[in-house]
BATOR-503566 format. One line per 10 residues: number of its first residue (from 1); their letters; for each residue x, y, z of N, C-alpha, C. Coordinates in steps of 0.05 Angstrom, whole numbers, plus 5000, padded with zeros to 4 digits. Layout:
BEGIN
NUM> A> X/Y/Z/X/Y/Z/X/Y/Z | ...
END
This chain:
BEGIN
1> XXXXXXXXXX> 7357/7874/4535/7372/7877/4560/7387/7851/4564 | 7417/7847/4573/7428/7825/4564/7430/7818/4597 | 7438/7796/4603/7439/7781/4626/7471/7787/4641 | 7470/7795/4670/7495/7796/4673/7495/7780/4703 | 7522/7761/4700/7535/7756/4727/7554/7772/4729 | 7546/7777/4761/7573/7791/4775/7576/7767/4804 | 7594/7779/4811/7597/7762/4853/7584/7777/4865 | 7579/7754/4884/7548/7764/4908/7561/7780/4925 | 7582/7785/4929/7594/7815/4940/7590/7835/4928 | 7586/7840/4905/7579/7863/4903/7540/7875/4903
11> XXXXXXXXXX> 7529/7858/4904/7496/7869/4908/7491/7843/4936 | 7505/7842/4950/7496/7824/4971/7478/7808/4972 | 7473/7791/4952/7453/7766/4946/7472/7744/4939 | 7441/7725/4947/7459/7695/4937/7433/7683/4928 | 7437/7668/4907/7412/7656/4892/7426/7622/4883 | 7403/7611/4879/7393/7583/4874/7420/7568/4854 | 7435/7549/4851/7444/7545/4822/7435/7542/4797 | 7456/7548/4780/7432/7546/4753/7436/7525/4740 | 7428/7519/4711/7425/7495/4702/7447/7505/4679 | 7464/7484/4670/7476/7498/4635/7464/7483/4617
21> XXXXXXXXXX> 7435/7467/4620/7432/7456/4594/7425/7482/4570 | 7437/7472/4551/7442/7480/4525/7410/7486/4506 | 7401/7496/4495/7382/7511/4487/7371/7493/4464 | 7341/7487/4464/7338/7474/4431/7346/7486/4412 | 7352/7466/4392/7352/7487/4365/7328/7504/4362 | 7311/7482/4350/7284/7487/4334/7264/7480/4366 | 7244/7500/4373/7223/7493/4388/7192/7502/4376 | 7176/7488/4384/7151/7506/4373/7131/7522/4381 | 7118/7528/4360/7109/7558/4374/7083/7549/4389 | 7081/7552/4417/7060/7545/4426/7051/7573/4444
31> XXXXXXXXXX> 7032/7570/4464/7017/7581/4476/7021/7581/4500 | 7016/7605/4525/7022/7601/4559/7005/7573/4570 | 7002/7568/4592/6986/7554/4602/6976/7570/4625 | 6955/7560/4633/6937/7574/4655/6954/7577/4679 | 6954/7602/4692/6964/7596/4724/6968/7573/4730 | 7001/7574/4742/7002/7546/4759/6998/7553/4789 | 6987/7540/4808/6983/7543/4836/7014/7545/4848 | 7016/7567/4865/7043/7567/4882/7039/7543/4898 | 7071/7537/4913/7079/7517/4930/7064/7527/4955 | 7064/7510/4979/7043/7524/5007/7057/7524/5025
41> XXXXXXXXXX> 7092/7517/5022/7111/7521/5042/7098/7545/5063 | 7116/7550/5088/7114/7581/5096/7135/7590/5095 | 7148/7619/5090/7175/7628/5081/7188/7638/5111 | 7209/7638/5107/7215/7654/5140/7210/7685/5143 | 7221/7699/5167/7210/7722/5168/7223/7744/5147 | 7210/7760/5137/7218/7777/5109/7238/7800/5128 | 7251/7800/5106/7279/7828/5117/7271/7856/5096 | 7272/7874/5113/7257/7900/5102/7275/7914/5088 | 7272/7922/5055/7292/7937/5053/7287/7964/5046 | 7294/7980/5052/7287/8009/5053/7287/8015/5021
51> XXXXXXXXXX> 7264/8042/5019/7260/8052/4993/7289/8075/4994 | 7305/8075/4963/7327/8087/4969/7333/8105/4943 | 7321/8125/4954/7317/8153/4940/7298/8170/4946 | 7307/8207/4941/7295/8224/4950/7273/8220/4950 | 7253/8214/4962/7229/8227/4957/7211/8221/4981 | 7193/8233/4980/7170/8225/5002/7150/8204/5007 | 7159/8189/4985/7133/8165/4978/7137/8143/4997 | 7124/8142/5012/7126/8114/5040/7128/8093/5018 | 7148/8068/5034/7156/8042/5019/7134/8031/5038 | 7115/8014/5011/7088/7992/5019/7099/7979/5044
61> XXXXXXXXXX> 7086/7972/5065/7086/7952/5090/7083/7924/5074 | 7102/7906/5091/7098/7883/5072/7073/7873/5080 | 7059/7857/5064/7035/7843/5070/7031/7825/5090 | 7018/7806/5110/7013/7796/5127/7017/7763/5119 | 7021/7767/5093/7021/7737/5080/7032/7741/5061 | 7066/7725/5064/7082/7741/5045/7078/7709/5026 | 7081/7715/5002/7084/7695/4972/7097/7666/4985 | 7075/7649/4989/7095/7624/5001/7120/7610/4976 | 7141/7597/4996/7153/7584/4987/7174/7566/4993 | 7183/7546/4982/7191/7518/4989/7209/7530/5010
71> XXXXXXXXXX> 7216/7512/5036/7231/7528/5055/7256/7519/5043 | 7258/7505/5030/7288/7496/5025/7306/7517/5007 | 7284/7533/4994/7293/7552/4984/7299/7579/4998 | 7299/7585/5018/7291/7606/5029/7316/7618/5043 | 7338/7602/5053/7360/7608/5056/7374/7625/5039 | 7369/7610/5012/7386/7622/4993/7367/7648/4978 | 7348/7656/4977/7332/7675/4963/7347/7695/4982 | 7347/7715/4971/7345/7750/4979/7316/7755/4989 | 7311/7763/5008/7277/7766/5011/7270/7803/5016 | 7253/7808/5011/7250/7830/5012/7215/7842/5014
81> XXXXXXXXXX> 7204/7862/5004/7171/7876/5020/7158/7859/4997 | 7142/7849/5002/7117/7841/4994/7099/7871/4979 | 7104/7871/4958/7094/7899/4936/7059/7898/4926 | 7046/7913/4935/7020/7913/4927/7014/7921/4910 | 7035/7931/4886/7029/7925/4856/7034/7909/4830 | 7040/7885/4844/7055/7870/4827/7058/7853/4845 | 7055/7815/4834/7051/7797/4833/7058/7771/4826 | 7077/7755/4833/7084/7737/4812/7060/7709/4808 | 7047/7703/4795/7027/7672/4790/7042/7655/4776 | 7068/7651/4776/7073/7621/4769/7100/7629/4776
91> XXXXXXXXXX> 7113/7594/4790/7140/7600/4799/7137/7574/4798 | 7158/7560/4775/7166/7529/4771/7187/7528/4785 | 7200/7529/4809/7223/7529/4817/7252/7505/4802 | 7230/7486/4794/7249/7465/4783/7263/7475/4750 | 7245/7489/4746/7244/7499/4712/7252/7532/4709 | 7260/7542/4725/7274/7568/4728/7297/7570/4723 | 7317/7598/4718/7333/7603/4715/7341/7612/4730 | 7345/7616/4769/7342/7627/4788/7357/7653/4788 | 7354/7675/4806/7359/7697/4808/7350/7713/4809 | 7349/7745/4817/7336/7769/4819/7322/7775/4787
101> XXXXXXXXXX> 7313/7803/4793/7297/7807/4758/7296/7846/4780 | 7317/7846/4748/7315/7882/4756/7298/7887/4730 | 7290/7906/4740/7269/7925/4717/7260/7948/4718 | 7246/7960/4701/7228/7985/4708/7206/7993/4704 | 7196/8008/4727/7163/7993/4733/7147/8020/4731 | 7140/8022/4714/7133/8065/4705/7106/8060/4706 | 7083/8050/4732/7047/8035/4722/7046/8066/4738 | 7059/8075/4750/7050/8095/4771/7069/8124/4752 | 7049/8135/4739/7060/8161/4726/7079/8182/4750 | 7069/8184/4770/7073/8200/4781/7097/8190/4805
111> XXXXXXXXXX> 7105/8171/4807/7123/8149/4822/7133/8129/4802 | 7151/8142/4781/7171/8121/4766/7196/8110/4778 | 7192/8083/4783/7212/8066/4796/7235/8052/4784 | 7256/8043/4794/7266/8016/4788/7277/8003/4810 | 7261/7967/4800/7263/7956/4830/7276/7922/4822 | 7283/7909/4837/7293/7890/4831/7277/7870/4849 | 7267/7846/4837/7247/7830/4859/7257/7799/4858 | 7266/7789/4872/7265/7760/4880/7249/7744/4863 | 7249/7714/4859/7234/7699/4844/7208/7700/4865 | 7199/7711/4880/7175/7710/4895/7156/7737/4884
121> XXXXXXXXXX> 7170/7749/4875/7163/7775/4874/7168/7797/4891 | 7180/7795/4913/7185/7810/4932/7204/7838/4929 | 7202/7848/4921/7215/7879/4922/7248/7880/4944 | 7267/7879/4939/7291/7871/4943/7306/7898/4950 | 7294/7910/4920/7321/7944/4926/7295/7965/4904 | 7292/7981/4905/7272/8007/4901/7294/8032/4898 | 7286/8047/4874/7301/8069/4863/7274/8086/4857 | 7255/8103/4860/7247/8119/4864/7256/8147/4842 | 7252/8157/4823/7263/8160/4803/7254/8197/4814 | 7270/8206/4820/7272/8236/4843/7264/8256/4819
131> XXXXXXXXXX> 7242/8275/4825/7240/8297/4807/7257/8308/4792 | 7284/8313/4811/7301/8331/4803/7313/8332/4772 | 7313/8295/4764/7318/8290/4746/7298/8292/4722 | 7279/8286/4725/7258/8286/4706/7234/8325/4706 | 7246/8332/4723/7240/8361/4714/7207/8369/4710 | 7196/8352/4722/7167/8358/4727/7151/8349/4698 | 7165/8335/4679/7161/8317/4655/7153/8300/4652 | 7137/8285/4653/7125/8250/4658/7142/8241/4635 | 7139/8241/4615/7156/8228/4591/7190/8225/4603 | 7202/8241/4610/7232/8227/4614/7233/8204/4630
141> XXXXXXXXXX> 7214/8210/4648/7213/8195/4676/7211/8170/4670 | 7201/8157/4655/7194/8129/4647/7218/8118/4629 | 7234/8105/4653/7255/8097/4648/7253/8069/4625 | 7272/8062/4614/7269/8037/4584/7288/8024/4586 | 7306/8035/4593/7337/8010/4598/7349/8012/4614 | 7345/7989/4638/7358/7995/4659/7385/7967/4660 | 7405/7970/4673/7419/7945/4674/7436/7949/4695 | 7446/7930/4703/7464/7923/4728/7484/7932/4724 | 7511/7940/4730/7534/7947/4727/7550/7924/4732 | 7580/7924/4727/7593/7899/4737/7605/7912/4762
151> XXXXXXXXXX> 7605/7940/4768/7611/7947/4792/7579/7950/4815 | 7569/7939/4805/7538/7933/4824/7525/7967/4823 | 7530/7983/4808/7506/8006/4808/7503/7992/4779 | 7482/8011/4784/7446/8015/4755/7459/8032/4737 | 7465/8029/4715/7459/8042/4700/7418/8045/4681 | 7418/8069/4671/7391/8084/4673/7387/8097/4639 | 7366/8097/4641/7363/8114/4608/7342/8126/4612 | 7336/8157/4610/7313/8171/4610/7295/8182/4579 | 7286/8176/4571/7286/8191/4536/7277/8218/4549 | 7290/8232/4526/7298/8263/4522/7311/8271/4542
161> XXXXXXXXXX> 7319/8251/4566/7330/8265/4593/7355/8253/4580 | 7365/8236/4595/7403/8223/4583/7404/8197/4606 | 7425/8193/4602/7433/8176/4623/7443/8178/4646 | 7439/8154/4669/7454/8155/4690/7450/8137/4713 | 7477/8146/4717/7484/8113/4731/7487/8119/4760 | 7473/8103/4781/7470/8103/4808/7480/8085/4820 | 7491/8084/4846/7500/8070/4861/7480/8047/4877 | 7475/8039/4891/7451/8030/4909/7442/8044/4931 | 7450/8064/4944/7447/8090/4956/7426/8106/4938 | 7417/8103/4917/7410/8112/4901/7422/8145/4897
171> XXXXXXXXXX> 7445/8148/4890/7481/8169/4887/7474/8173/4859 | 7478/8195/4852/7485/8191/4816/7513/8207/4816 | 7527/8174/4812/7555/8179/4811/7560/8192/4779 | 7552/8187/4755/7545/8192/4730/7537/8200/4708 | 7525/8214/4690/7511/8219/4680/7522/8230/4652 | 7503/8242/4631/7507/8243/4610/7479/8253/4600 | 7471/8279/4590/7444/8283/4585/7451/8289/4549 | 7431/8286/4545/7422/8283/4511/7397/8277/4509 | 7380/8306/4494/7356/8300/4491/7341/8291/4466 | 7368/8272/4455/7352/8261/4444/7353/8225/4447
181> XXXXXXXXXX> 7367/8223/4466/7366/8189/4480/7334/8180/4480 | 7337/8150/4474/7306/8145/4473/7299/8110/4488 | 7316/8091/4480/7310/8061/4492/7327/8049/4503 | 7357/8052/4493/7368/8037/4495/7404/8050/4511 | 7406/8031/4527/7435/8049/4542/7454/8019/4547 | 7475/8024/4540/7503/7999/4544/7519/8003/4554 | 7539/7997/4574/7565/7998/4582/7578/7976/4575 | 7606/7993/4558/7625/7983/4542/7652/7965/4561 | 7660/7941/4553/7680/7942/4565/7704/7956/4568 | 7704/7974/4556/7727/7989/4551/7711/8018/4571
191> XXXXXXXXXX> 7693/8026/4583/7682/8038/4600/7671/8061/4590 | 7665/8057/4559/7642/8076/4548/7621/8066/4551 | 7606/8083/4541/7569/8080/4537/7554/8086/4516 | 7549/8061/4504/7525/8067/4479/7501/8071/4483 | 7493/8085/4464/7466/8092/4469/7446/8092/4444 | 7423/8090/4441/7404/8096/4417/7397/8128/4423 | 7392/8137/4391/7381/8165/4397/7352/8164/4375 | 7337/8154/4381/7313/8145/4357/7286/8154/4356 | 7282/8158/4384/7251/8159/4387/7228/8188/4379 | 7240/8201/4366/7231/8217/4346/7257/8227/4333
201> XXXXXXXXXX> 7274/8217/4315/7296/8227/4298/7279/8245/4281 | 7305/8253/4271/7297/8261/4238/7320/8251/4219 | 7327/8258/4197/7342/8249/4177/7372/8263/4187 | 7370/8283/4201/7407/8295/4207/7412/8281/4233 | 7402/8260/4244/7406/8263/4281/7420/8227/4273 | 7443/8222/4283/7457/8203/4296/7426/8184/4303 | 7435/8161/4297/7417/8141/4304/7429/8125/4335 | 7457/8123/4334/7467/8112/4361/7495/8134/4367 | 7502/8131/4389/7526/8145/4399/7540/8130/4410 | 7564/8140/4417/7585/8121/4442/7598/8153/4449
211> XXXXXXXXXX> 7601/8138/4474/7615/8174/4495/7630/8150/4512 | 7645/8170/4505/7662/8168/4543/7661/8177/4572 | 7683/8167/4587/7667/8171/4615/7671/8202/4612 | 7682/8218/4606/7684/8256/4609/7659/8257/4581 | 7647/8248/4565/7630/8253/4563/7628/8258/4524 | 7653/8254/4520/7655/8257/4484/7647/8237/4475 | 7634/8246/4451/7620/8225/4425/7649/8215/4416 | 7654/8192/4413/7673/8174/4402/7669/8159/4378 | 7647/8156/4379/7633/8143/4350/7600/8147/4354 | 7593/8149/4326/7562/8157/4315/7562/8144/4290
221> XXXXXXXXXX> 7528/8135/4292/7516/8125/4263/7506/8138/4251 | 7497/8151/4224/7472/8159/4221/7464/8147/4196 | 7443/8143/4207/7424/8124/4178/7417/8139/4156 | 7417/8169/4152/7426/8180/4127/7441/8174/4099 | 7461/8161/4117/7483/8156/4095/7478/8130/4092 | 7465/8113/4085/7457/8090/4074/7424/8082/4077 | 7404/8107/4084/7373/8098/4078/7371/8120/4071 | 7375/8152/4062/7362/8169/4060/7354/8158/4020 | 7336/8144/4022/7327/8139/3990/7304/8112/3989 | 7290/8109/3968/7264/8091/3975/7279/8070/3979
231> XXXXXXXXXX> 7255/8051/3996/7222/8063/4009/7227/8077/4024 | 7247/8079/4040/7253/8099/4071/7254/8121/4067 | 7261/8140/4049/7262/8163/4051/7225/8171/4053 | 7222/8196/4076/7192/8203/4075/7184/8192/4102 | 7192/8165/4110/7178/8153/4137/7175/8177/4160 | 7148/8169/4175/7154/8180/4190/7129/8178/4218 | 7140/8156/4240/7124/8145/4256/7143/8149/4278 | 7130/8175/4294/7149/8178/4323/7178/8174/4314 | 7179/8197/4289/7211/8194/4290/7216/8185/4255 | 7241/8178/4244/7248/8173/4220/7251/8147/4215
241> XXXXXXXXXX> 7267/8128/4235/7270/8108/4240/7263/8093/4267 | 7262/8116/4282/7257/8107/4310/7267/8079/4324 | 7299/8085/4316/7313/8062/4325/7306/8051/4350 | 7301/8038/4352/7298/8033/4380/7317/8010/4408 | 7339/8007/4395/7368/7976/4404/7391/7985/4390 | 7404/7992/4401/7441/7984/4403/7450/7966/4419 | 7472/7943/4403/7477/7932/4421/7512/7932/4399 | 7534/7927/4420/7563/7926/4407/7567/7896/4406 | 7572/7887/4386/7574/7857/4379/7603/7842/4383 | 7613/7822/4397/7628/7805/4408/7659/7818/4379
251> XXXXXXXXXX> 7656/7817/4352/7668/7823/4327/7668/7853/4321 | 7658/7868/4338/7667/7902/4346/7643/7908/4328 | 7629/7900/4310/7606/7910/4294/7576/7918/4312 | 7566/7928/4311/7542/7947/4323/7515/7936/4307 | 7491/7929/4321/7474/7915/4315/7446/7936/4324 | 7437/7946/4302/7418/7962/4306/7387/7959/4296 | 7366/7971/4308/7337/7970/4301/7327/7990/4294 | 7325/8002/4281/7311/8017/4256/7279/8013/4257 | 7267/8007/4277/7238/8005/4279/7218/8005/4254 | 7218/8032/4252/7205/8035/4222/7219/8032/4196
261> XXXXXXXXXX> 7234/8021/4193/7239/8011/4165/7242/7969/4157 | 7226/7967/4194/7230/7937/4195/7245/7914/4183 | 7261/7916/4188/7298/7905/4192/7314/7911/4215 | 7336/7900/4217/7349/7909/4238/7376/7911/4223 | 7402/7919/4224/7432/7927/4217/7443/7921/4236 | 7470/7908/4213/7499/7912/4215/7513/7924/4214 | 7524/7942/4228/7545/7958/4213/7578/7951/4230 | 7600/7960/4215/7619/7961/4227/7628/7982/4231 | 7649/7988/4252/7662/8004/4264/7667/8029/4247 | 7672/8033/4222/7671/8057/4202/7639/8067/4190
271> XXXXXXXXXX> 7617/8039/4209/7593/8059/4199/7589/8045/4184 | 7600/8026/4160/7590/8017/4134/7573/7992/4142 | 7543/7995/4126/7528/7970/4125/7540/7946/4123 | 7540/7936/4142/7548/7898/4138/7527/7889/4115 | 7499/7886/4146/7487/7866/4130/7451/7881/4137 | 7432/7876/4127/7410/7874/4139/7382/7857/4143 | 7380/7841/4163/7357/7827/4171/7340/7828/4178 | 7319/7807/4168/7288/7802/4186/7275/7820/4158 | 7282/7832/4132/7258/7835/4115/7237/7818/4105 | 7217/7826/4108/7187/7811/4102/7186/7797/4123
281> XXXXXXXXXX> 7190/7787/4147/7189/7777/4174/7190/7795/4197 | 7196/7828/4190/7192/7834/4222/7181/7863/4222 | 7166/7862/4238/7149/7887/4236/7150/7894/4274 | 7165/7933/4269/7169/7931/4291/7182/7919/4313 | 7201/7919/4310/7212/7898/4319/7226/7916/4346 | 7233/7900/4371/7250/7917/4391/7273/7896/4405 | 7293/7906/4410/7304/7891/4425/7323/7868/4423 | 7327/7863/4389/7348/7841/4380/7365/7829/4398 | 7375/7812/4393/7399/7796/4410/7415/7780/4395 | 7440/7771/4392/7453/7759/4370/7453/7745/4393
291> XXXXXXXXXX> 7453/7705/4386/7453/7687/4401/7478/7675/4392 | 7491/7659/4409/7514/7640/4409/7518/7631/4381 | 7494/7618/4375/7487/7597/4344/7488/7619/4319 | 7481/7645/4326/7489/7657/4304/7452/7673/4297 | 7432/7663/4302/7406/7663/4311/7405/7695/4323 | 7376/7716/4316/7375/7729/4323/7356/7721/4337 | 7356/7733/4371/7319/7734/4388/7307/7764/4388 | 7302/7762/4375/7275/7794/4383/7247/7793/4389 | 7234/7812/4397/7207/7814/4406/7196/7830/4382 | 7178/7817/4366/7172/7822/4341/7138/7831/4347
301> XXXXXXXXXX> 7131/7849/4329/7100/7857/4332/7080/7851/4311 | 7094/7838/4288/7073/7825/4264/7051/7811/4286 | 7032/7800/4269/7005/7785/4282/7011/7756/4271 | 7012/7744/4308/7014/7753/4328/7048/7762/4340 | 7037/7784/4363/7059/7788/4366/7070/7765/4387 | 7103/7770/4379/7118/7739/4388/7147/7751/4394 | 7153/7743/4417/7191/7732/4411/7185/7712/4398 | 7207/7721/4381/7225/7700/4359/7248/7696/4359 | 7259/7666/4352/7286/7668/4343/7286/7657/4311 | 7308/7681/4305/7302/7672/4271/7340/7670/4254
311> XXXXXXXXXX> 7337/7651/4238/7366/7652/4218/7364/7681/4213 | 7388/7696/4209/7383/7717/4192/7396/7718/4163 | 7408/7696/4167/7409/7692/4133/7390/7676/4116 | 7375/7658/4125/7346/7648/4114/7329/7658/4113 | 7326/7679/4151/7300/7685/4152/7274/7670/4164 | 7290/7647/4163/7274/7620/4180/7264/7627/4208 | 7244/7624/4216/7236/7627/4238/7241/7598/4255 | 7259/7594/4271/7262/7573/4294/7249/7566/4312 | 7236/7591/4328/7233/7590/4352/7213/7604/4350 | 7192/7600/4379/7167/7633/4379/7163/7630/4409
321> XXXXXXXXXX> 7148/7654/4412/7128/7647/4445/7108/7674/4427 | 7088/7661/4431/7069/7688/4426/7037/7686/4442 | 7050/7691/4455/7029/7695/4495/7002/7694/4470 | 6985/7681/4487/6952/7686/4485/6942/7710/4514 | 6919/7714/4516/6905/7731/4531/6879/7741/4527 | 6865/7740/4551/6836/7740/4558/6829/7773/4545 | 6808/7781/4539/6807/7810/4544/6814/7831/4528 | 6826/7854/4537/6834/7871/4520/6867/7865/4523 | 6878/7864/4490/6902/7853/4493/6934/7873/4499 | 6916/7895/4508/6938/7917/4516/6956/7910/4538
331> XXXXXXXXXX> 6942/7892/4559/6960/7888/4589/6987/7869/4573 | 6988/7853/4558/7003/7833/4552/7027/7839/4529 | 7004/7852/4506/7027/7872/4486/7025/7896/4480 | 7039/7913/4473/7063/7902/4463/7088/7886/4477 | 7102/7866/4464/7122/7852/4481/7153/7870/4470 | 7165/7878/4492/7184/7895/4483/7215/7879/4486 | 7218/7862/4495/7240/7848/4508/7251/7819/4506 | 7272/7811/4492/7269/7784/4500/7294/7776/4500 | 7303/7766/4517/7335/7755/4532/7337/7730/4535 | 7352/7709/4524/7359/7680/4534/7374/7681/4558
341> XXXXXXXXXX> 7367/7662/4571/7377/7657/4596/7394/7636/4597 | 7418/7629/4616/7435/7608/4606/7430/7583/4605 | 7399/7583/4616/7393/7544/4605/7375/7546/4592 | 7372/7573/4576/7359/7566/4552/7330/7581/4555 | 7325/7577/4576/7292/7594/4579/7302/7624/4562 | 7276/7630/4555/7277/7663/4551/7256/7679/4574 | 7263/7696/4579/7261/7725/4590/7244/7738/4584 | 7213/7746/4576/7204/7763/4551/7182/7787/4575 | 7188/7808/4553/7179/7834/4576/7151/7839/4557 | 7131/7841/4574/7115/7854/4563/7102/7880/4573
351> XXXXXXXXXX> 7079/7891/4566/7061/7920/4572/7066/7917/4610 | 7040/7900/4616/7040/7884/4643/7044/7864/4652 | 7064/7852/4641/7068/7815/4649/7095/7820/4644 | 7107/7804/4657/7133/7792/4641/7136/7753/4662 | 7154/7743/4625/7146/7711/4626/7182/7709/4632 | 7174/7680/4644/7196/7666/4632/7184/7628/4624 | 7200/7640/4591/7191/7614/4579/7206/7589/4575 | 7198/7561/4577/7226/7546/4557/7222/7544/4532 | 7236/7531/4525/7237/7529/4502/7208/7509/4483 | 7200/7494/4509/7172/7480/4496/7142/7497/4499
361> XXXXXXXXXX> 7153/7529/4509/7134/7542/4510/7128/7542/4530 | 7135/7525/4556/7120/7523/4587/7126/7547/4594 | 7107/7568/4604/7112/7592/4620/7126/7580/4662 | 7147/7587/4666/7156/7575/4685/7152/7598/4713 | 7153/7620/4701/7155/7643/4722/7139/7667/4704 | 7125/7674/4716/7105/7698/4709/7092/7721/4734 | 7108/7749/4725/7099/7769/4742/7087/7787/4726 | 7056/7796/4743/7045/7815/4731/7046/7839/4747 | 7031/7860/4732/7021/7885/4748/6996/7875/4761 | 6985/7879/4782/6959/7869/4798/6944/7881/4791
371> XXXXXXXXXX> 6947/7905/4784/6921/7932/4774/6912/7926/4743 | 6901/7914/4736/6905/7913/4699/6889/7931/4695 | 6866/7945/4703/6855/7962/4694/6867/7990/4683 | 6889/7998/4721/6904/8022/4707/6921/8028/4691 | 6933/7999/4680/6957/7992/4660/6945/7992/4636 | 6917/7991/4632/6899/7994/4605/6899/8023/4601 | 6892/8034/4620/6879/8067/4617/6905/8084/4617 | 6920/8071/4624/6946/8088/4624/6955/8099/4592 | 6974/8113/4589/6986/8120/4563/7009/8113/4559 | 7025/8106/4538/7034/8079/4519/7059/8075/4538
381> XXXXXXXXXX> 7076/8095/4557/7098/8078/4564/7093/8082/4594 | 7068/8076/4604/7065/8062/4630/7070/8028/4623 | 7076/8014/4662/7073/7988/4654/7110/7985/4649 | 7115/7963/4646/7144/7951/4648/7155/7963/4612 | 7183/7956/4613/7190/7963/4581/7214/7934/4578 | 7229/7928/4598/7245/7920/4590/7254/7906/4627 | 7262/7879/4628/7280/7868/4643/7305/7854/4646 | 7313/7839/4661/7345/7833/4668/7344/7812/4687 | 7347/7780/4682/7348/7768/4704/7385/7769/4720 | 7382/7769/4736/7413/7782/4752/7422/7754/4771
391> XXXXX> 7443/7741/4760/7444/7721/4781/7478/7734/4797 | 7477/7716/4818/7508/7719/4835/7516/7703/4834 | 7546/7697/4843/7562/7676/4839/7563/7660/4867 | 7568/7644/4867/7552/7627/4888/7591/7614/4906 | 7592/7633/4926/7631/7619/4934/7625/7603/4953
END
């Protein structure tokens, strides 16, 4: 999920400034550190924002003791309900990348959300993911890619449901169904929409698409025409390839994940293989990102699992974060997500946590699910998939 500024006119927030220091090259791979204790400021009084979409589910009362914090900050935060499922335990204010964090929060099968929360954790804006669309299905409902628009609605990805894009009224001005959409959804500057189609392919099915706004395929991949032969021919784990990332690259070329054939692709605009990376280095992999330096970041699942940033012409591994954890290691991984942020911290989504790291590994901001129990017992796409830190432009 890539990082977007828009102006604070259009989602009516204003957040912290940011930093532009420039990113290490090389950092090492270290480990979280224990909870850091919040600040003991008191915050001012919280502004309520309504849950906004059909449904009947009362929006939580904020708590009686909302997440303290520095008052100096408080002007400028967005504040919003104090959420009794979810938590933030560490907030370096000095060592942040300030701004909202949209995401989607599927711990509640039966109440799939997407909500956007303040660096406090506070619940800001709530989307409530309405039957109508998910059809009495738990599987579509558990949304995987959600992102901001530059016109300030959500775009949405349902697997086997399709896409669609809401306003903050929670409106679905949009849409686009295809049942066979699975992780991944983009808006194009040119005002299409890519998409992955992976999560159970077979050998005839388009691995990514692009449509337009009336709704035509404009361009399609299929990994047929350059894997149908060993080792890949035969795979078959939730799918053929079970791509799981499209992303359209700055040079018009398309950057894809192929899950099970662990690599990720190049291709260009006629479809033909560029290049392919991360063999013998990535297993499982979700979520690539082509970085400024040329560096790919993905959330890799070899042991241990880690964001990485790696050459993809060496192969060199640069960079890591590969969370430790108490217990059973389901709340923490799989890690599905990982985004640089513009001073360099990364972003990384996990099962029930999501971090934000620097580059020396300090965990600076960390939100969990509060329930770890039911995020254990749950089934595989409860629990977060993917986030977005969202800053505004500050006039």
């Amino acid at each position: 999920m890539k990082l977007l500024r828009i102006p604070a006119v259009l989602i009516s927030i204003a957040v912290l400034g940011c930093s532009s220091t420039a990113p290490a090259a090389v950092g090492p791979t270290t480990q979280p550190t224990d909870v850091a204790s919040m600040p003991t400021a008191t915050p001012s009084a919280l502004v309520v924002v309504p849950t906004l979409a059909s449904t009947s589910k009362p929006t939580p009362a904020p708590t009686s003791e909302p997440t303290p914090v520095p008052t100096s900050a408080v002007a400028q935060m967005p504040r919003g309900n104090v959420d009794p499922a979810i938590k933030v335990t560490v907030y370096n204010r000095e060592k942040v990348w300030p701004g909202t964090t949209l995401l989607n929060d599927n711990h509640d099968e039966e109440w799939p959300r997407i909500i956007e929360v303040n660096m406090l954790g506070e619940v800001i804006w709530e989307y409530i993911i309405p039957r109508d669309i998910w059809e009495d299905e738990p599987m579509p409902a558990m949304a995987k890619d959600v992102e901001l628009l530059a016109n300030g609605n959500i775009l949405l990805g349902l697997p086997k449901r399709g896409i669609f894009e809401i306003d903050r009224d929670g409106e679905i001005v949009w849409s686009h169904l295809d049942e066979k959409i699975s992780h991944d959804v983009d808006r194009l500057p040119n005002g299409n929409t890519l998409y992955n189609s992976g999560g159970s392919d077979t050998v005839d099915d388009a691995q990514a698409k692009e449509v337009s706004p009336d709704g035509e395929v404009v361009w399609s991949w299929y990994a047929k025409d350059h894997f149908d032969r060993e080792p890949y021919r035969g795979i078959e784990d939730h799918g053929w390839t079970h791509n799981n990332a499209v992303e359209r690259l700055e040079n018009g070329n398309t950057l894809l994940s192929p899950r099970n054939f662990d690599l990720l692709v190049e291709v260009d605009p006629s479809g033909s293989v560029v290049r392919t990376m991360g063999e013998g280095l990535l297993h499982n992999a979700h979520d690539p990102e082509l970085l400024p330096n040329g560096n790919i970041l993905v959330a890799n699942h070899a042991q241990p699992s880690a964001a990485i940033e790696f050459n993809p012409d060496t192969g060199e591994v640069v960079w890591q974060f590969a969370p430790t954890f108490k217990g059973k290691g389901g709340f923490v991984i799989p890690l599905r997500d990982a985004d640089q942020l513009p001073n360099g911290n990364v972003l990384i989504t996990g099962y029930g946590i999501i971090y934000e790291v620097t580059r020396e590994g300090e965990i600076v901001w960390q939100l969990v699910l509060k329930d770890k129990q039911t995020a254990l017992e749950g089934w595989h796409n409860l629990g977060f998939y993917k986030a977005q830190r969202v800053s505004a432009n500050i006039k």
